[in-house]
Each structure stands twice: as C-alpha cells, then as structure tokens.
C-alpha positions as CSV (number, residue, x, y, z in Angstrom):
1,X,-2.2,-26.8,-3.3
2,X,-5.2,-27.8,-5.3
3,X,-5.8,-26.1,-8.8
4,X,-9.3,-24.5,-7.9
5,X,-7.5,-22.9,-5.0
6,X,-4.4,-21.5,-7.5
7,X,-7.0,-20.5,-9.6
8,X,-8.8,-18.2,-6.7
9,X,-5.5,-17.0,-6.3
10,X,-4.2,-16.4,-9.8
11,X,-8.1,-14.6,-10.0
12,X,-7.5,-12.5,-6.8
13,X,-3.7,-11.4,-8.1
14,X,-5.7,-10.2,-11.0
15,X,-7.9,-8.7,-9.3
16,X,-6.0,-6.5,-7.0
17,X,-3.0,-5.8,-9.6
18,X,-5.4,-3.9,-12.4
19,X,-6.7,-2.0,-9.6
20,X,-3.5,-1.0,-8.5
21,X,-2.1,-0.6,-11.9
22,X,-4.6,2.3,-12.5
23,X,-3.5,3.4,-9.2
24,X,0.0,3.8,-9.9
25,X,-1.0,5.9,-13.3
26,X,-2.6,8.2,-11.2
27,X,-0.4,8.8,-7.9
28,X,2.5,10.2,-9.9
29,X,0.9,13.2,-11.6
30,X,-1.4,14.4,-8.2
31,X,0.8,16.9,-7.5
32,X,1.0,18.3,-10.8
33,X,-2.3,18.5,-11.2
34,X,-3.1,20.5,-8.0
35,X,-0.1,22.7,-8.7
36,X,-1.6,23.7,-12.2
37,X,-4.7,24.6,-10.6
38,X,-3.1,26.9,-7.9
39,X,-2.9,24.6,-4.7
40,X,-1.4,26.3,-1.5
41,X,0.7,23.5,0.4
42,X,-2.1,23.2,2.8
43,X,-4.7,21.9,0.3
44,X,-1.8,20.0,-1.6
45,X,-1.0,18.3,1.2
46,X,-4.7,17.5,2.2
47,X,-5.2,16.1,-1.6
48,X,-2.3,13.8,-1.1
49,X,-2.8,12.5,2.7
50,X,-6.4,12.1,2.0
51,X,-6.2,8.8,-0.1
52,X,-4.1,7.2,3.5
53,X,-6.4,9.1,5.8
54,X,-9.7,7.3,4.6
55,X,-7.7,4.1,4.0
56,X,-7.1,4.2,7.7
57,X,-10.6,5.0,9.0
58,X,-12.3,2.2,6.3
59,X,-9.6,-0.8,6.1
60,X,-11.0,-2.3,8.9
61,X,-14.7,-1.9,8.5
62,X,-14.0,-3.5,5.3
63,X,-12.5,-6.2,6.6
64,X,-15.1,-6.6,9.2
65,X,-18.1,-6.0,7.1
66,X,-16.0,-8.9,4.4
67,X,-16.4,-11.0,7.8
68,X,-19.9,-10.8,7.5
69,X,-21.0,-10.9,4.2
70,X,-18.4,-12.4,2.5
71,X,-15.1,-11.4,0.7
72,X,-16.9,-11.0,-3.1
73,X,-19.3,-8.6,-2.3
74,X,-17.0,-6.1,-0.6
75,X,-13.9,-6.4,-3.4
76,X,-17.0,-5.4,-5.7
77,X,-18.0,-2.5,-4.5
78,X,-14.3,-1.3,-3.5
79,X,-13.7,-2.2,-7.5
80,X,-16.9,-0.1,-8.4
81,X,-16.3,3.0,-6.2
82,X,-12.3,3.0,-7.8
83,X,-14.4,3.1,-11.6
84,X,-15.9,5.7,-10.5
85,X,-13.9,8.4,-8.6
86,X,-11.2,7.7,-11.2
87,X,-13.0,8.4,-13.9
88,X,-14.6,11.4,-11.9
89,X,-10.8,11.9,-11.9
90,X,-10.8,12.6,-15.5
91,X,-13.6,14.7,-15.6
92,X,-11.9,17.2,-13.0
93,X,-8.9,17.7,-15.1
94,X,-10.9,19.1,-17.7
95,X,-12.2,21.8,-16.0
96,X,-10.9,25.0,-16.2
97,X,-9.4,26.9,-13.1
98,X,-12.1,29.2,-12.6
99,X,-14.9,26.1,-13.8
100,X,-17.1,24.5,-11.7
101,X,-19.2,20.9,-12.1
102,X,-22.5,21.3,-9.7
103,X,-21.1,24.0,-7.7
104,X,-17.6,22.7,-6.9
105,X,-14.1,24.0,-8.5
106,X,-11.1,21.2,-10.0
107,X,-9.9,21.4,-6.5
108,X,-12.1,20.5,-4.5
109,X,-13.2,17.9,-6.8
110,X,-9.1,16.6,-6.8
111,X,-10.1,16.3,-3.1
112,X,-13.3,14.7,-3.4
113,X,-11.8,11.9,-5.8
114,X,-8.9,10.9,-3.5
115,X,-11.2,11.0,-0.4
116,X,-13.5,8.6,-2.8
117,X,-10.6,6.1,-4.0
118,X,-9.6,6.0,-0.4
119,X,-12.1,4.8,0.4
120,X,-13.0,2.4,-2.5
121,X,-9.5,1.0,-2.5
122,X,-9.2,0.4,1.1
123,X,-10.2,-3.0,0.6
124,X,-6.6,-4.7,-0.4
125,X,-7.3,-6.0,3.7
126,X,-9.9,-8.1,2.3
127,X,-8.1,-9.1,-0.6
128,X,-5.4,-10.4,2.2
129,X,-8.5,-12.4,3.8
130,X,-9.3,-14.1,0.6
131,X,-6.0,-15.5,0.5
132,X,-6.0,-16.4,4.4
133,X,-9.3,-18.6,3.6
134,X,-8.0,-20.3,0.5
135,X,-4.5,-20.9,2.0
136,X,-3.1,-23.0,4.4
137,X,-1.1,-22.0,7.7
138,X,2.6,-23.3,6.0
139,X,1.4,-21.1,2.7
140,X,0.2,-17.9,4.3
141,X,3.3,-15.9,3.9
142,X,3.8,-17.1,0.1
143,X,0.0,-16.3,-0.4
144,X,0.5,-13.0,1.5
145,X,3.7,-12.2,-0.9
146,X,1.1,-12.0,-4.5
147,X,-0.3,-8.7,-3.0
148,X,3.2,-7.4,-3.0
149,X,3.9,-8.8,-6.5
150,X,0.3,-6.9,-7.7
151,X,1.6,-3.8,-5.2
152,X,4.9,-4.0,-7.5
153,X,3.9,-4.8,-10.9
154,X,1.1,-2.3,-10.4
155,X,3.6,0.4,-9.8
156,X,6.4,-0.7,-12.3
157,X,3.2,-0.4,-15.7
158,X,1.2,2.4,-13.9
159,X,3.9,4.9,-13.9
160,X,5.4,4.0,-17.2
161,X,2.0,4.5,-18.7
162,X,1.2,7.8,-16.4
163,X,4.8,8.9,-18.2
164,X,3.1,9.0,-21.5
165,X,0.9,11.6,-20.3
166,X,3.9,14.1,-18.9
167,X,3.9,17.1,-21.3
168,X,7.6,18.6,-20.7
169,X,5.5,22.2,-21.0
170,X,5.2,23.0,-17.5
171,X,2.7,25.4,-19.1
172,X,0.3,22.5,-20.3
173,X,-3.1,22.0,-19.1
174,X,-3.2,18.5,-17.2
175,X,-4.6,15.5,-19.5
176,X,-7.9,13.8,-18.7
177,X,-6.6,10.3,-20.4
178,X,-5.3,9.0,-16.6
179,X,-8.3,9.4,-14.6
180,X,-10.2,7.2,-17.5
181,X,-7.5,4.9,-18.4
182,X,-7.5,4.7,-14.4
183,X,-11.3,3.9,-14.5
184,X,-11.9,1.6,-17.6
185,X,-8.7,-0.7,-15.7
186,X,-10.9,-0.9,-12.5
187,X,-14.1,-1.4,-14.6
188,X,-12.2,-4.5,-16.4
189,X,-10.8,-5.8,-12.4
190,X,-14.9,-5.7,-11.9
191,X,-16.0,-7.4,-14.3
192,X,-13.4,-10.4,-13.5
193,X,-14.5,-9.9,-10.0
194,X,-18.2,-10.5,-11.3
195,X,-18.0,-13.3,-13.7
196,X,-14.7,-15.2,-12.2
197,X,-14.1,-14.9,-8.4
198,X,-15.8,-17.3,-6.6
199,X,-16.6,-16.5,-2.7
200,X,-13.5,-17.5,-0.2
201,X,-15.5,-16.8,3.1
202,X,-16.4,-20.4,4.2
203,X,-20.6,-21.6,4.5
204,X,-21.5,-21.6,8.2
205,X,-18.4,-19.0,9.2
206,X,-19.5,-17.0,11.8
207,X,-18.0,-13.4,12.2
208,X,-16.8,-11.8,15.4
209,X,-19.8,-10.0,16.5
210,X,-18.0,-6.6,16.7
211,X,-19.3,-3.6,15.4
212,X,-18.1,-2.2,11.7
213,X,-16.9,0.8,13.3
214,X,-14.8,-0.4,16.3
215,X,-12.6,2.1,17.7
216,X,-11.3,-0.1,20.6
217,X,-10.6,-3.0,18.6
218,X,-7.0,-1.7,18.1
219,X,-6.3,-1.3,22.2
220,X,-7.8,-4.5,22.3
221,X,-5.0,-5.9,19.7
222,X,-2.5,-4.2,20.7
223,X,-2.9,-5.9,24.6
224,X,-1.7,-9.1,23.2
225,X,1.9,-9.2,23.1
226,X,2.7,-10.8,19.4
227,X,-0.2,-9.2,17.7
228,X,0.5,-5.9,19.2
229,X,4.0,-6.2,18.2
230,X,3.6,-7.2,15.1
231,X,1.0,-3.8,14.4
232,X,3.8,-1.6,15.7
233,X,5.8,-3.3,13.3
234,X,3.8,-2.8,10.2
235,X,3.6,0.7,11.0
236,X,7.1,1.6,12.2
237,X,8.3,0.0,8.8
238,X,5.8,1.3,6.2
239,X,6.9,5.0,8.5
240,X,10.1,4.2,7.4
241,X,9.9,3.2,3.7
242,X,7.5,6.6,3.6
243,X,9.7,8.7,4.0
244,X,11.8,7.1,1.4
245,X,8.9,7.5,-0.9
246,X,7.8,10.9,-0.3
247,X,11.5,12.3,-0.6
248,X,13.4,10.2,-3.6
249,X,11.5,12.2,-6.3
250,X,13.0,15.3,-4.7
251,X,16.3,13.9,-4.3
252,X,16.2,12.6,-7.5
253,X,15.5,16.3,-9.0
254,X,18.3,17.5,-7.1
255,X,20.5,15.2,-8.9
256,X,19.6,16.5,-12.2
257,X,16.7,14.2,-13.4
258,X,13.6,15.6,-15.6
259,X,9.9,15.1,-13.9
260,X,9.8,12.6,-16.7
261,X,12.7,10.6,-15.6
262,X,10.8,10.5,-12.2
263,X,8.9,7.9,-13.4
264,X,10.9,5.6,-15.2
265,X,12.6,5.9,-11.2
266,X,9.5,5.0,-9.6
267,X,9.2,2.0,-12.3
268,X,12.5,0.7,-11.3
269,X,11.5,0.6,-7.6
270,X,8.1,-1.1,-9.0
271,X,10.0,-3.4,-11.1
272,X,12.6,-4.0,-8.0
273,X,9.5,-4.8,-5.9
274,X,7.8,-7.1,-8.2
275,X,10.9,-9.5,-9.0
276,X,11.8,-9.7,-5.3
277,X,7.9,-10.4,-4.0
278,X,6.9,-12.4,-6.9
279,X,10.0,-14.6,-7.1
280,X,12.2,-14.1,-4.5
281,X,9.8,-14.2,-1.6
282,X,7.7,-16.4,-2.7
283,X,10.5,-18.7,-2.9
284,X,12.2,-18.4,0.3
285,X,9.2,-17.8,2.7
286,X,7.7,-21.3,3.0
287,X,11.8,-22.6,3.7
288,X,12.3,-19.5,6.0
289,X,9.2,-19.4,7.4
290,X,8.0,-15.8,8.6
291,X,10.2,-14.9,11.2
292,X,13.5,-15.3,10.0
293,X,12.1,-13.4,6.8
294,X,11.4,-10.8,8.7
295,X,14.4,-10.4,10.1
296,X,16.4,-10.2,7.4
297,X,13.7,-7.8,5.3
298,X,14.4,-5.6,8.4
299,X,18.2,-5.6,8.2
300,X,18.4,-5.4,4.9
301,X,16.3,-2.6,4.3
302,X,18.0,-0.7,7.4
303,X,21.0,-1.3,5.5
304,X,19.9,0.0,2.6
305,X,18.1,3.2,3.4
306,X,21.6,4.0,5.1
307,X,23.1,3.8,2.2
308,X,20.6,5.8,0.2
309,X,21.5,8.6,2.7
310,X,24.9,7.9,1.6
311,X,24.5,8.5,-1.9
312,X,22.9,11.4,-1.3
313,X,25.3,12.9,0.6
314,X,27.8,12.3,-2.4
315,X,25.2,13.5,-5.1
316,X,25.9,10.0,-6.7
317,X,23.3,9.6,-8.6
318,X,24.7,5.7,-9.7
319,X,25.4,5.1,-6.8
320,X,21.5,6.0,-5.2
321,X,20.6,3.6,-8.6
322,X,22.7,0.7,-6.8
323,X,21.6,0.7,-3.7
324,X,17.7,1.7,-3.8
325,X,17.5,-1.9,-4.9
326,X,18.1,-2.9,-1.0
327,X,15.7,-1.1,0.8
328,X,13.0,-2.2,-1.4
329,X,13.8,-5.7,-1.2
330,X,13.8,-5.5,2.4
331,X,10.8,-4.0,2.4
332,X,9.0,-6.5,0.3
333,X,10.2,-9.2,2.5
334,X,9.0,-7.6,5.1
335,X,6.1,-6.7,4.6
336,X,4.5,-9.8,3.7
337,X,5.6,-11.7,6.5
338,X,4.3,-9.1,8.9
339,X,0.8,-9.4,7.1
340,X,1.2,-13.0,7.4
341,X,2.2,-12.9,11.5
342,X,-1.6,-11.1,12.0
343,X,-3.5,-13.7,10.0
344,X,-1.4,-16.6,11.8
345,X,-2.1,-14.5,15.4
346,X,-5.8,-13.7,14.8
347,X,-8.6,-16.3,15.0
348,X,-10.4,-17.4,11.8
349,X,-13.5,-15.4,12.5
350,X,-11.4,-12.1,12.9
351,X,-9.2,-12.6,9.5
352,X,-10.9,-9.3,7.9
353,X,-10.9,-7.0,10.7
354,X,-7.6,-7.8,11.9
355,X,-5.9,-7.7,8.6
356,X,-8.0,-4.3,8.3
357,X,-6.3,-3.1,11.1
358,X,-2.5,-3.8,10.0
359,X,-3.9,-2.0,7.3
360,X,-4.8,1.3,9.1
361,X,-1.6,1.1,11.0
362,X,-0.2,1.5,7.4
363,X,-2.3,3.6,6.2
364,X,-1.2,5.8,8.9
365,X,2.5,5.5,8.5
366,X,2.0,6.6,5.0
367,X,0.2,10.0,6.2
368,X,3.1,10.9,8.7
369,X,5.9,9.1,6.7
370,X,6.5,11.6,4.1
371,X,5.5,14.7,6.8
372,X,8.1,13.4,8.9
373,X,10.6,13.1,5.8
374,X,9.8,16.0,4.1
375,X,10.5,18.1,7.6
376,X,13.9,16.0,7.3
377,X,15.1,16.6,3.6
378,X,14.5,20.0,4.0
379,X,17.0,20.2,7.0
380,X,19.7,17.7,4.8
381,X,18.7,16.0,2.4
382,X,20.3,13.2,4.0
383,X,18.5,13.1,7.0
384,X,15.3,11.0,6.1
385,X,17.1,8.0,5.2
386,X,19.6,7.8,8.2
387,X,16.6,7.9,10.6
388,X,14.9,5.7,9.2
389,X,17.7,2.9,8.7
390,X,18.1,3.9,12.5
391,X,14.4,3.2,13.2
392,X,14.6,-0.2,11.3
393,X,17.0,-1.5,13.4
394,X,14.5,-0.6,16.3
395,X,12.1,-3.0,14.1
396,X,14.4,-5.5,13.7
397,X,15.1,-6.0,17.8
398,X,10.6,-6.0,18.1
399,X,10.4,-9.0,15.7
400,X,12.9,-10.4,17.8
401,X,10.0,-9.3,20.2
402,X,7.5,-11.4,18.1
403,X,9.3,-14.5,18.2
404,X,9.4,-14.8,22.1
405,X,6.2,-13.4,22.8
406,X,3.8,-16.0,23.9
407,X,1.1,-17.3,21.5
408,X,-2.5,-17.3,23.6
409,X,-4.2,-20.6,23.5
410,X,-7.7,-18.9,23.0
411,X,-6.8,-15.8,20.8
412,X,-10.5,-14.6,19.9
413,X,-10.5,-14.8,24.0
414,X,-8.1,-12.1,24.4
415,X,-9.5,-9.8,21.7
416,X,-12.8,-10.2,23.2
C-alpha cells in the first residue's frame, strides 16, 4: 500500500478513535445520570435508545450526502455536532433537579444531547467509505478492521477515564467533567479532521442519484440475495452481541462487583476488542479472506455467549472473566468482514449509502438488543446469552448463505 494512502488511514483511525473515546467516557454514566435526576424507566429508556434511534434514521443520509459532497465535509460536521452536544452534556449535569436552561429541565436536556450525538456521530458509515476509496478490493476487510480497533481502544480508555468520575456516594450530584472532557476530545478529532485529512471521494465520482432520505433503498438492497444477506447479518449479530451488552453490567452486579468495577469490565471487553481487531484481524483477514472470517467470528462468538450463559448460571464470576474473551473476539471478526461484504457487493458510486445502511441495520439491533435481553435476564438471568448463541448459529448457516448467493454482474443495476 502506498504511504500517502497509510497515512489517510492512520489519519482516519485517529479520527474516528478520539471521537469514540469521548464516547465511551460518556455511555457508562447515562444511566446514573438520569437516575439522579428522577427518570421513570420510560424516559430512561428513551435517553438510552435515542443515541441508536437517530443513528438509524441518519447513517445513511450521511453516507449518501458523503456520496455527494465528499467524505471530509461530512466527518466535519458529524465531529462538530459531537463538540457540541457533548459539551451541552456537561452543561446539563450542572443543573439542578428543579433548574431549567431556556425553558427545558436536566432531563429533557439528557434527551436532547443523545438525540444530538446520534446524530452527529452517525457518520462512522462514512468513515467506512473513506477507507473503501483509499483501499483496494484484497485490503477492504483489513481496512474495515481499524474502525473496530478505534471501536475498541475507544471503549477500553473511555471507560477507564469515565471511572475517575464515579463518586462511590450514590448520594453525589453527577460531575460535569465527562460531557467536556467528551467535547474538548471531539474538538481535538476536528481539528485533525481540518488541518490533516485529505478528501478520499475520487474527482469526477458521480453519486447514485438517490435521494438523501431514501426509505426504499433498503427493500431495494435487501432484493439482492448476498447484499440482503449480508444486512440481515449485520443486524442479527449486533442483536445478538446487544443483548450481551445491555445485560453483563447487571450480571456483573449480581456477582458482587461495585458500579466502579463495572467499568474496569467494560475496559476489559474494550481492551479484548482492540487486541483482537487491531492485531488479530488485521492479520488473518487478507490470508482468510472475508468469508471464512466470518464464519469462524460467528461460531466462535455462538460459542462463547453460550458459555457466558454458563457462567452465569454457576455465579462464576472467573469463570464469566474467561470466557467473555470469546464472544468478543467473534464479534470483532465478524463484524468487519460483514462491513467489508457490503462495500465488496455495492457499486463504487453507492459506497456511502450502502455502508449507511449496514449501519442502520445496526443501529437498530442495538435499540431492540438490550429490550430483548433485558425482558430475558429478568426471566433467568441466563436466558439472554443462550438465545443468542442459539441465534448466531442461525448467522452462521446465512453467511453460508452469502457465499453461494450469486454476485450480479451489474450491481448499481439491481439497486436501481
């Protein structure tokens, strides 16, 4: 690969890691927050489904609209929006329960600070772009895999430094250091964005012609075999690892760990996800190519998510510390080589949108994931991860799916 293109890539990992990294100081102490300001379960759950809900509606007009103008522009202003509704983050917390900024309580500014960083940060599609203009078709996966590594580094620094923030007074008013360490991290990811990252989106590249908002461009996908296969897939898995998400912090607490001790768990599975996408991945993908990664991310993390059900029905909590290790590394080969099927199945001018919508597909997993797992725990706490090590296996026979569905000749053909 030539160094100008490692550079844009090295630049773009940047990029999307400090984003991510403020990201993963803030995610962690959400719920806190909204319970210290009195939040029923309907408006805690709305805060914490809102950041996936307006990823889903705005990853793909990202992507389309990065189709059109260019990659840059767009990772700008998603960098510049997360500035601001993180630091608008801070500002909230410092608010009184019964205080209001320009008519609105903390709440309803929580929810109006989520529904913003949706938004802003629902451009990691066109992040994916970039890398499928500066990267060949035999380096797509291995590109694909440094959004992981920023996904995983993110969350193995963001909750260790959210931890410093974790008062052990369940009494204490929530801190407003997050929300601005949060905002001046996405500031510094725009100003590399700015000064260093060049434009990806080739001179003379035509876009698709569809509309930003395109509510049938998903039928449309989803009529072609592999493509639509491969979306079912991204969003049966990320369903899957959801509910493993939204539940380990409760089974976790059941086990006897502090809130505190939550996030040192959260940075292992960050730190697990970093090591196996940054090194791992990166290394086997271009031998293994994308299918056969994808395989084995889906057996493995079937595997493991069984046995994370289980530890917990053992109350092991060494044993849960063994095995989560699986499922995330399943996961993050997975996931990548999914991302890179719908660049590798989607025509050059369609790159933005398409990737946009894998992205919605995900975005949607992650708002009925943890609904889904949260319904289960509360049954048996077991429950969440035996259905979905079940489900993965259902994954694992649709990228079989993948492999023998034909590839069209004219794919910008079929989507039209």
């Amino acid at each position: 690969m030539p160094a100008s293109r490692k550079a844009a890539l090295g630049l773009i990992f940047l990029t999307v890691f400090i984003d991510l990294l403020g990201f993963g100081i803030v995610l962690p102490l959400l719920p806190r927050y909204a319970e210290h300001f009195q939040a029923d379960w309907l408006l805690l759950g709305l805060i914490m489904a809102s950041f996936s809900g307006m990823q889903f509606l705005f990853a793909p007009v990202w992507g389309r609209l990065s189709d059109r103008i260019g990659r840059r522009p767009v990772l700008m202003v998603g960098l510049g929006g997360s500035t601001v509704f993180y630091a608008l983050f801070g500002l909230a917390s410092t608010l009184a329960r019964d205080e209001s900024l320009l008519g609105m309580g903390p709440l309803t500014w929580l929810l109006v600070t989520r529904i913003g960083a949706g938004i802003a940060g629902a451009t990691i599609p066109t992040a994916q772009a970039y890398i499928a203009d500066v990267t060949e078709e035999h380096e797509r996966g291995k590109g694909m895999a440094l959004i992981g590594a920023a996904f995983g580094i993110g969350f193995t620094f963001g909750p260790l430094l959210g931890a410093a923030f974790v008062s052990d007074d369940p009494a204490a008013a929530p801190s407003a250091a997050p929300g601005y360490v949060a905002a001046v991290l996405s500031g510094l990811a725009l100003g590399s964005a700015i000064f260093l990252l060049p434009e990806s989106l080739r001179p003379g590249s035509r876009p698709s012609g569809r509309r930003l908002f395109d509510v049938g461009a998903l039928a449309r996908a989803m009529r072609r075999p592999a493509l639509g296969l491969v979306l079912a897939t991204v969003f049966l898995s990320t369903f899957c690892f959801a509910q493993f998400e939204s539940t380990v912090a409760l089974l976790t607490e059941r086990l006897g760990l502090s809130q505190r001790d939550n996030f040192y768990v959260f940075a292992y599975i960050g730190l697990v996800l970093t090591l196996s996408q940054g090194f791992l991945v990166r290394r086997l993908m271009p031998r293994l190519r994308e299918y056969r990664m994808g395989l084995i991310g889906a057996l493995t993390m079937s595997a493991g998510l069984m046995l994370i059900g289980l530890a917990a029905r053992g109350d092991s909590l060494v044993l849960l510390l063994a095995v989560m290790p699986l499922s995330v590394m399943g996961f993050s080969a997975l996931t990548p080589s999914l991302y890179s099927l719908v660049s590798l199945r989607s025509p050059a001018d369609e790159q933005g949108g398409m990737l946009g919508l894998s992205q919605s597909m995900s975005a949607l997993a992650r708002i009925l994931g943890p609904v889904a797992g949260m319904k289960l725990f509360y049954v048996d706490r077991t429950w969440p991860y035996w259905a979905a090590g079940g489900l993965m296996l259902l994954g694992l026979v649709m990228i079989v799916g993948v492999a023998r569905a034909p590839r069209a000749e004219s794919p910008r053909a079929e989507i039209d």
